[in-house]
N, C-alpha and C positions, 0 to 999 in steps of 0.2 A: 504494500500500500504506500503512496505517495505521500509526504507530509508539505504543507505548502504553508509556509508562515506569510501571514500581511499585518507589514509594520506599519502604526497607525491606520485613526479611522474617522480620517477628514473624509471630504470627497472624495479622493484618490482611494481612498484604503476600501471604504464604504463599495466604490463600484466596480473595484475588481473583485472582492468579494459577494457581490451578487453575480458578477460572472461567473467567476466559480464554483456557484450553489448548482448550477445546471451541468457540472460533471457530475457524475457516477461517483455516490455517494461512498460505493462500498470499494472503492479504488482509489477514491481521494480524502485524505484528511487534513481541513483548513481549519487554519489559528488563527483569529484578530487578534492583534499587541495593540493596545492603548493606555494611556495614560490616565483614562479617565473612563469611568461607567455610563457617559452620557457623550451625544452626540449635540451638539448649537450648532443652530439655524444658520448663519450669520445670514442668509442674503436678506432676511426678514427682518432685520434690524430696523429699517427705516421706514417700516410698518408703526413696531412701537413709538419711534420717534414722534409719528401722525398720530398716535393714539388709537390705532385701526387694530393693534393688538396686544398682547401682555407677555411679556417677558418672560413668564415659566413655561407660555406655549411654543417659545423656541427648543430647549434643551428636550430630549428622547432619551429612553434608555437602551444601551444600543443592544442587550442583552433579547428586547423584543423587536429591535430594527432586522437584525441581522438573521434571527432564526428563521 
């Protein structure tokens, strides 16, 4: 079985990891490395700045982004 580590889970990390959800599950084994349990929004930043939305609605937990 393959081991496939993806360091960090900005954008980059985030969408090679869902490309990789579409190998063969039982062939491939994939690691996310981060720093942190949560994923920010950032491009929605100038949302809250307009008051169009709230600041806890940026951050995700990437533990359900990612599964």
């Amino acid at each position: 079985m393959a081991k496939i580590v993806v360091l960090g889970a900005g954008f980059g990390g985030l969408a090679v990891a869902y490309r990789l959800r579409k190998l063969d599950r039982n062939s491939v084994d994939i690691t996310v490395v981060s720093d942190s349990d949560k994923y920010f929004y950032r491009p929605s930043l100038p949302y809250v700045a307009l008051g169009n939305k709230s600041l806890n609605l940026l951050d995700y937990f990437l533990k359900i982004i990612i599964v």
